[in-house]
LUMDREN-243127 format. One record per residue (C-alpha): residue in three letters; x, y, z. Coordinates in pm, whole numbers, padded with zeros to 5 digits, always signed. Example, Ala and Ser with C-alpha at 12.3 -4.5 7.8 and 13.67 -1.06 7.14 Angstrom:
<pts>
ALA+01230-00450+00780/SER+01367-00106+00714/
</pts>
This chain:
<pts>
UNK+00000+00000+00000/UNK+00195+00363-00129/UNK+00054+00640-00197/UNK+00022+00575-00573/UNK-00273+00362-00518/UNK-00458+00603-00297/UNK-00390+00892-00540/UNK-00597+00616-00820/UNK-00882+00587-00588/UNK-00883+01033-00544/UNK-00870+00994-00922/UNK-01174+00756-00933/UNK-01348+00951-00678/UNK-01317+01288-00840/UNK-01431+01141-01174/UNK-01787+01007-01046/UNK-01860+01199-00705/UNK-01855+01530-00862/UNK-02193+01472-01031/UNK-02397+01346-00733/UNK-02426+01768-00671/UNK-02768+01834-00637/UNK-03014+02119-00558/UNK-02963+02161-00181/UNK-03086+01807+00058/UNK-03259+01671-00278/UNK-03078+01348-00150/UNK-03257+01112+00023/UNK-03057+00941+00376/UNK-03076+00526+00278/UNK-03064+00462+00629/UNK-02777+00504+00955/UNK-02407+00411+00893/UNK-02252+00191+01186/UNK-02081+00511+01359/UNK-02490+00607+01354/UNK-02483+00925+01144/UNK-02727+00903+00814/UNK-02564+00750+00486/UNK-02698+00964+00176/UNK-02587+00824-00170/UNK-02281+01067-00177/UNK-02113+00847+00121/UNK-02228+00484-00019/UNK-02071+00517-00366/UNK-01769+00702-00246/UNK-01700+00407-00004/UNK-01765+00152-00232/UNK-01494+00343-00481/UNK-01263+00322-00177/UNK-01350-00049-00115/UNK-01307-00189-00485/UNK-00992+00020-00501/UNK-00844-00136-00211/UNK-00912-00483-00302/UNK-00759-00460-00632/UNK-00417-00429-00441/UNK-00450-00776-00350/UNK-00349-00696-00013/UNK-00504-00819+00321/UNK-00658-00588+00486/UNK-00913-00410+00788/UNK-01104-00164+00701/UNK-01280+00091+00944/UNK-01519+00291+00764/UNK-01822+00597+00886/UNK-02050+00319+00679/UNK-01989+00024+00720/UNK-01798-00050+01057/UNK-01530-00327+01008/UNK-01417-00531+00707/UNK-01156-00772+00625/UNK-01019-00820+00294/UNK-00847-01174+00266/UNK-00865-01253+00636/UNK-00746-00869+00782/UNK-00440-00718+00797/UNK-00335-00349+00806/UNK-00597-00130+00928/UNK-00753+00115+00700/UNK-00928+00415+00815/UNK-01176+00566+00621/UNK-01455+00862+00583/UNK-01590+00849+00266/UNK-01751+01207+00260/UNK-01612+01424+00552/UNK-01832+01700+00547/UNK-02124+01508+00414/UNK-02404+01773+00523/UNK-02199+01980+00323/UNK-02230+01803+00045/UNK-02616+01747+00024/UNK-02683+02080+00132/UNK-02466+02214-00193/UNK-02244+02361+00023/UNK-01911+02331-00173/UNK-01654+02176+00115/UNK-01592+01834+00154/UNK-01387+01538+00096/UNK-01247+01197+00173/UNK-01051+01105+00398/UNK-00806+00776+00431/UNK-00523+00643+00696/UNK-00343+00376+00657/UNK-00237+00224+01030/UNK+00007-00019+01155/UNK-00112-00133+01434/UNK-00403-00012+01693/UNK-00346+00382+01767/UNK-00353+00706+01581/UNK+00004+00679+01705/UNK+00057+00382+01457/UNK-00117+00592+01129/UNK+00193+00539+00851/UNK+00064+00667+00515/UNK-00261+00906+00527/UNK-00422+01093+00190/UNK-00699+01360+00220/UNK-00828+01467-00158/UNK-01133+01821-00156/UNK-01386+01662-00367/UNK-01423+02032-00500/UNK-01141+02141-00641/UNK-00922+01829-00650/UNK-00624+01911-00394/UNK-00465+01595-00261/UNK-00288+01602+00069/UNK-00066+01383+00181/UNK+00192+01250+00431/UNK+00402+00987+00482/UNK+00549+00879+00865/UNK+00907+01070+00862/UNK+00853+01170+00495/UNK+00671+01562+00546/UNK+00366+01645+00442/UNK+00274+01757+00037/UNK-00010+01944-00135/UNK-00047+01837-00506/UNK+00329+01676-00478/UNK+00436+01998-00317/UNK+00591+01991+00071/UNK+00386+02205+00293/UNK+00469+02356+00623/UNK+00225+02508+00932/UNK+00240+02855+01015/UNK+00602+02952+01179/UNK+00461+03257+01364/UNK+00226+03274+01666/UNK-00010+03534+01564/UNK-00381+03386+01551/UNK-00482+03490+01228/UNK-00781+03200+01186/UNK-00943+02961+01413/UNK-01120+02690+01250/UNK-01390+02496+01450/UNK-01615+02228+01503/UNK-01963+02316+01677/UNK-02149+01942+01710/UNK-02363+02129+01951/UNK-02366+02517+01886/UNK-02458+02630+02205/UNK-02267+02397+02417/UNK-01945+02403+02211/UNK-01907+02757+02092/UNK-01901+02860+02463/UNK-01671+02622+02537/UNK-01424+02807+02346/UNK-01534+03152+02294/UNK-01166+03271+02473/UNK-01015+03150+02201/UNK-01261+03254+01878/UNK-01243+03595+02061/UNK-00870+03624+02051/UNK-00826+03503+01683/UNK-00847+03740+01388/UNK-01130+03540+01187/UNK-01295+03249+01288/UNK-01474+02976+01073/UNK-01698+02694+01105/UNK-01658+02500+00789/UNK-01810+02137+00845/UNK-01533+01871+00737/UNK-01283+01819+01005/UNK-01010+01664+00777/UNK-01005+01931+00533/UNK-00988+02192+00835/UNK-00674+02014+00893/UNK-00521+01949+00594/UNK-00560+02325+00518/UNK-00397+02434+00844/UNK-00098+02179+00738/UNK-00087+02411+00489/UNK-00036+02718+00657/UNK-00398+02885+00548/UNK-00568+02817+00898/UNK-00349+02831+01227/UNK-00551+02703+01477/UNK-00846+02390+01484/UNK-01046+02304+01798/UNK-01378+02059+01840/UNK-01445+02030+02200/UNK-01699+01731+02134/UNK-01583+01431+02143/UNK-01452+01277+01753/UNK-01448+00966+01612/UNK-01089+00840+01501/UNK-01180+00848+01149/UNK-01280+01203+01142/UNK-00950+01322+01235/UNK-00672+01000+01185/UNK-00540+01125+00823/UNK-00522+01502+00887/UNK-00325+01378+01242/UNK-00046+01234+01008/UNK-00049+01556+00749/UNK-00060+01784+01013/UNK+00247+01651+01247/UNK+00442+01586+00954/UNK+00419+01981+00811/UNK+00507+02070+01165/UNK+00229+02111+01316/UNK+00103+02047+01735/UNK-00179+01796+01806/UNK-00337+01716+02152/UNK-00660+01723+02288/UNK-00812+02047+02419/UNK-00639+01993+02745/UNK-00275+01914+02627/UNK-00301+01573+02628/UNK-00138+01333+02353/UNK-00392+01209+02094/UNK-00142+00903+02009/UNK-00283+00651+02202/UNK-00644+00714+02118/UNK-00769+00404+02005/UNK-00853+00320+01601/UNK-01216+00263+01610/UNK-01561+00454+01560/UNK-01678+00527+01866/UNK-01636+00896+01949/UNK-01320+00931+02182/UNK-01123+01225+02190/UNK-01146+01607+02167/UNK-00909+01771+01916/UNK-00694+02058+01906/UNK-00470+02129+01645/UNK-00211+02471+01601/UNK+00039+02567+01368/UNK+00331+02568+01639/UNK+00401+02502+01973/UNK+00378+02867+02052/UNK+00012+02859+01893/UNK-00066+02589+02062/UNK+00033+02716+02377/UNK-00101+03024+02348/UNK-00482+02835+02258/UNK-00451+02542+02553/UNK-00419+02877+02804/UNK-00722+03034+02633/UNK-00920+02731+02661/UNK-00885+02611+02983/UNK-00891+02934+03167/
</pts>
């Protein structure tokens, strides 16, 4: 498993997801994926792009997937972590933000994610990173912001009034602030340098967040939870575990854990 063969499957997925854009929530839900949120036909033929692309590696493996829970290919092997559509609302309501989201894992842990590959269903930029390798944009390394001003906080709100309390300190300090509704692209793009700061005080599922983990750590980016406490042993699964926040630098980061927990 490389990242050639992911980059086919963003290939595949670009060619036929594309056109499922609708009028606004003309999509009808075909029932409850196994991590319980509602499957539209945008996530069920994304995953099952996914799915026939890995098995035409031949390789034995597990996959974890928003849809369908667990599946082994030729007995199990290395786990594969995937969201189909991340940022699925988005997608129905013709909101244009969203994308897929894949991790390839060594072991049990976010800790053990090797290989992860991000690709915006939108506009077609692929991010990816390899353990020790850096992190690349369209085959381009990318670093996280170097400086520690807070120019842009992106969040997740899974319950508005709870969680935008929660961390008004910090949206108050930053510059801009924006909700955008797909976790992994929020942090691909601050891998990037475009946003420095992401924070979702709910609890997330390790598939929402286990390939932007990689991309962000390896462009030089901080990861914890919104207390300061390592994400790396959060278990690969997709039952909601762990609160995320994500900053540029270690000054950033720093700078958010003190407005948070004030």
């Amino acid at each position: 498993m490389d990242i050639t063969t992911l980059r086919n499957i963003g290939k595949q997925l670009l060619k036929e997801i594309p056109s499922l854009r609708q009028k606004p929530f003309s999509q009808t839900a075909l029932g409850v994926g196994k991590a319980g949120d509602k499957t539209f036909p945008v996530d069920k033929q994304a995953e099952e792009i996914i799915i026939s692309g890995l098995e035409a590696t031949g390789e034995p493996l597990t996959i974890i997937s928003e849809e369908l829970g667990y599946m082994e290919i030729k007995g199990g092997g290395k786990k594969i972590v995937i969201d189909p559509i991340d940022g699925s609302k988005n997608a129905i309501a013709g909101i244009p933000f969203y994308c897929t989201s894949i991790a390839i894992v060594n072991g049990d842990t976010i800790g053990d994610i090797e290989l992860s590959y991000i690709v915006n269903l939108v506009n077609g930029d692929e991010f990816w990173a390899e353990k020790g390798q850096g992190a690349f944009l369209n085959s381009e390394k990318i670093e996280t912001q170097k400086n520690d001003e807070i120019y842009l906080v992106a969040y997740e709100a899974q319950s508005p009034g709870r969680d935008t309390q929660m961390i008004m300190q910090l949206l108050s300090r930053s510059m801009k602030s924006r909700c955008l509704g797909a976790t992994a692209l929020d942090l691909a793009y601050l891998a990037y340098g475009s946003i420095s700061i992401f924070v979702n005080p709910s609890l997330s599922r390790s598939f929402d967040f286990s390939g932007g983990w990689l991309i962000v750590k390896e462009a030089g980016g901080t990861f914890t939870d919104i207390r300061g406490n390592p994400v790396e042993s959060t278990e690969i699964s997709i039952k909601r575990s762990v609160s995320l926040l994500a900053s540029g630098n270690e000054e950033l980061h720093i700078k958010a854990l003190k407005l948070l927990n004030r």
